[in-house]
N, C-alpha and C positions, 0 to 999 in steps of 0.2 A: 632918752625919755625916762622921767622919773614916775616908777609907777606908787599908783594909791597905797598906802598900806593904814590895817587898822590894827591894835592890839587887840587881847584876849584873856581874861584872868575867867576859870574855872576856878568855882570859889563853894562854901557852906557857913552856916550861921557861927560855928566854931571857929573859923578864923575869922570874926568880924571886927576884931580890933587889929589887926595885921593888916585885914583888909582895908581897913581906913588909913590906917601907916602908906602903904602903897599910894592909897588915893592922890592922900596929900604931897608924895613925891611926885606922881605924875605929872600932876596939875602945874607943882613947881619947877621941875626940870625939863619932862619932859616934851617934844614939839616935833611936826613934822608926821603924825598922823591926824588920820579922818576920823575917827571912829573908838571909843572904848568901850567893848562887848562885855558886856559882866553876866557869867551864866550861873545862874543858881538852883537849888531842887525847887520844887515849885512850893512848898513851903515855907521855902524861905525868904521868898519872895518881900514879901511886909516886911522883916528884917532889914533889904538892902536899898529899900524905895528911896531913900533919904540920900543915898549916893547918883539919881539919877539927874542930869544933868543935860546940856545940850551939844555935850562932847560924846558924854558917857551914856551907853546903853543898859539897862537890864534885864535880863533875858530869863526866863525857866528853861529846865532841861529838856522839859518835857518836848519842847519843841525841837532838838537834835535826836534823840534816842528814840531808838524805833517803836514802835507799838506793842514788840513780844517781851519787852523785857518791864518787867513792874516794880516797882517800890515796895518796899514793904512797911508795912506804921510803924514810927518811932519804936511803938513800945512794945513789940517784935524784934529791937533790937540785942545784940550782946555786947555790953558794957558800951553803949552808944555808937558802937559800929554800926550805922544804915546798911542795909542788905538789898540788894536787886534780884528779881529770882526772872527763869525761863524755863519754858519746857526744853528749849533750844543749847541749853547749855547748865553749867552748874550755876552757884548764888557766885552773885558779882558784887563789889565794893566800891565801897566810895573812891577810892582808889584806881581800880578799874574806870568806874565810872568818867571818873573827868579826864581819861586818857579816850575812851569814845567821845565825851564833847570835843575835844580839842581836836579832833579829825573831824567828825561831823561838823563842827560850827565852819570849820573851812573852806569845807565840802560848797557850805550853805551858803555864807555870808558875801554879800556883793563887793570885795576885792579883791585883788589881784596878789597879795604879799600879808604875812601878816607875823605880829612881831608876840609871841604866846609869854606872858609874864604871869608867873602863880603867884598868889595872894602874900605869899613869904616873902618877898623881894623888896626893896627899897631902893629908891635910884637917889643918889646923895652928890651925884654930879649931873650939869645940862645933857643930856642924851638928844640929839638929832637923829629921828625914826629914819625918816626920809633921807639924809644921808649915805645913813649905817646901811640901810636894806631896802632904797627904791633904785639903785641903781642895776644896767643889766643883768650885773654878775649878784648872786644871791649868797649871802654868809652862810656859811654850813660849819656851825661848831663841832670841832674834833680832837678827845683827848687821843694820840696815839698809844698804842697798846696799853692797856689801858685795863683793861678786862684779863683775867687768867682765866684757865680751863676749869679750873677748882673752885673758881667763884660760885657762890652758893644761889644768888638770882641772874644774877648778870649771864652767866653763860650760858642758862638755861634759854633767857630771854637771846639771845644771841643764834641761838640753835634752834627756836623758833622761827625766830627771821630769814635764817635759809630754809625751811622748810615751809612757811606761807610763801615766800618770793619765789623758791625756786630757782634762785641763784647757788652756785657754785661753794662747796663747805666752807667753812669760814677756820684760818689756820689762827691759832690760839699764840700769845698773848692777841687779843683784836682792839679796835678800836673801839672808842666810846664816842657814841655823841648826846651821850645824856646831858643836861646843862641847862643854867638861867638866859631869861631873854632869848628865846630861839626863834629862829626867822626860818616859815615856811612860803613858799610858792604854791596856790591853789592848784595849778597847773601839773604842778609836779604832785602836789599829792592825788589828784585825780589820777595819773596813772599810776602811782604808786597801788591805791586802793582796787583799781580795775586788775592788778597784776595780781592779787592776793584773789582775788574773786574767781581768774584764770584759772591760775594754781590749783585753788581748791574746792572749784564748782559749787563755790557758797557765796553770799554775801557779804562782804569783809566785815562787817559786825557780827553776825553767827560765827566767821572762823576766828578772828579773835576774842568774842566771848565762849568758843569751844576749849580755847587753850590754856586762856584763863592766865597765864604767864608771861606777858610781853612787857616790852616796853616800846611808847608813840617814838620818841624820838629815835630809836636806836632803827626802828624801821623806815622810817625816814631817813636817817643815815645809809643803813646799808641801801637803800631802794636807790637812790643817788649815786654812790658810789660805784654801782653795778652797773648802772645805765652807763652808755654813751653821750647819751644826746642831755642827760639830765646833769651827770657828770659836768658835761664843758658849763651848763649854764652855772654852776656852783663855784663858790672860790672859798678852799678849806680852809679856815682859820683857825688856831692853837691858842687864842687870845679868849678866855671867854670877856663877856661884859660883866660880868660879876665875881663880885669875891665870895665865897662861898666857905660855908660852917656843917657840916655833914654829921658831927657826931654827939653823943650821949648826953656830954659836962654841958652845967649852963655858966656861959660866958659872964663876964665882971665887963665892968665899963673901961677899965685895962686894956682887955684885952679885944672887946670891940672898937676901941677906938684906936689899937694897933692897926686890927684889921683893914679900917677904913686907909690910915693915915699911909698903910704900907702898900699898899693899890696903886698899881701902874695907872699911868695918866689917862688910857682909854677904857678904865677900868670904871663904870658909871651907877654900878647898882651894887647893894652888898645881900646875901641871903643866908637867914640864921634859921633853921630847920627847926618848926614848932618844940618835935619832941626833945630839944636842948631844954625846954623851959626857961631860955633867955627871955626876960620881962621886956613886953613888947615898948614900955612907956622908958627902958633905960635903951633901947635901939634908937627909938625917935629922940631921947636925949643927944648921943650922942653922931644922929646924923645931924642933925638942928632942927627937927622939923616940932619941935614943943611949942605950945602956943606962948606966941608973943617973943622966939628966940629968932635969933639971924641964922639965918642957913650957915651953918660950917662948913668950907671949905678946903679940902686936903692940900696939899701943897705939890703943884706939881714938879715934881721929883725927876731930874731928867735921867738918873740911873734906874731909878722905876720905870721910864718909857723904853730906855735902852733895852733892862731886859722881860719889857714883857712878854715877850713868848715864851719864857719860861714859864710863864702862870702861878696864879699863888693859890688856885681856888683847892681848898682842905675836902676831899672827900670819902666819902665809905671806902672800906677798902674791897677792892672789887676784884 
């Protein structure tokens, strides 16, 4: 049985030309979902109306995020970092913030599977949702070791994770399952979240807005891997779906059209990290998604299919 799955882009008004970039790959490549859930502050709303459609949803935050954590006005901000304040916890960010959407809307939203793609992403090959992740076995992206002990966020977030889950210490180099296009199971995060709330006789949004230091996916990772029963339903893959740009330089059309042309065959999306300042209109150049070009097409490479488990995706060093 192939179940329902929708996508999910947590998004703000700052990335809204990236977010149109994505749009337009979706629409073009991708198939095999119900649903595109677009969650935004609630301000931002007027901003993103013009993307609503009868595929695509848009949504305010306000409807995930609990009632004790606030907003604060823009012009409260420091240097346009948005702030969330609680009595419950310290000031939370934007950052933070769309790592509770993307668990709450989960939590919330009426399917069964769903495929989280951030506003950064562009898919420049056909992607089948339903395919990739309505089948029983669910994808669980995993860089192997991946993390060191000395890592500056990552281990910290890592050593959070055993101590909300309450799972067994985690031995150093660890895994990572941070990554583009990640495919969660409601089901499995439903207990995912019930086990944090065990652990720590709070509500898994008060204990992760107490810690203030996590990361969604990597709990999700370890919460999976530690089960049994969640474990067999998962099948690990070292493959991510995208190619990935993690650092500082901003890229030339060179070198993003390396990127693209050098991608394993099952390799469907590419993601160039805002703060590269890679110009969003030379990305759409050279996926082909410029008004009025033909979609470019990378050349399926059968030594790029051979060795895609090696991965190519460039990231932080962790």
């Amino acid at each position: 049985m192939t179940r329902t799955i929708a996508l999910i882009t947590p998004t703000y008004r700052g990335d809204l030309e990236r977010f149109a970039l994505l749009c337009d790959s979706v629409d073009r490549f991708a198939r095999g979902y119900e649903q595109h859930y677009v969650i935004v502050n609630d301000d931002d709303m007027p901003f993103f109306a013009r993307f609503e459609r009868s595929h695509r949803t848009i949504l305010p935050s306000s409807r995930f995020l609990p009632t004790w954590l606030w907003s604060l006005p823009p012009v409260v901000s420091r240097k346009g970092r948005r702030t969330w304040w609680s009595f419950r916890s310290g000031p939370l960010h934007g950052w933070h913030i769309q790592q509770l959407l993307k668990i709450s809307a989960v939590l919330q939203l009426p399917y069964q599977r769903f495929c989280i793609v951030d506003s950064d992403n562009v898919f420049f090959r056909p992607f089948d949702v339903a395919a990739y992740a309505g089948a029983d076995s669910i994808p669980l992206y995993v860089d192997r070791g991946a993390i060191r002990a000395e890592a500056p966020l990552h281990a910290v977030w890592v050593r959070n994770c055993d101590r909300l889950l309450g799972g067994p210490t985690t031995a150093f180099p660890a895994d990572d399952y941070i990554g583009n296009v990640i495919v969660w199971d409601q089901s499995t995060l439903r207990d995912m979240t019930a086990t944090i709330e065990r652990v720590t006789g709070t509500p898994w949004a008060v204990a992760l807005c107490k810690i203030r230091s996590f990361s969604e996916y990597l709990f999700y990772g370890f919460f999976v891997t530690q089960s049994p029963i969640h474990r067999a339903t998962h099948q690990l893959t070292e493959q991510s779906l995208a190619t990935s740009y993690w650092d500082g330089d901003q890229l030339d059309e060179q070198a993003l059209t390396a990127m693209v042309e050098n991608s394993p065959a099952d390799v469907v999306a590419l993601c160039v990290e805002s703060f590269s300042s890679t110009p969003v209109s030379l990305i759409r150049d050279v996926v082909g998604l410029s008004e009025g070009a033909k979609p470019k097409q990378p050349p399926s490479n059968s030594a790029s299919a051979q060795n895609a488990n090696m991965g190519v995706t460039v990231k932080a060093n962790v």
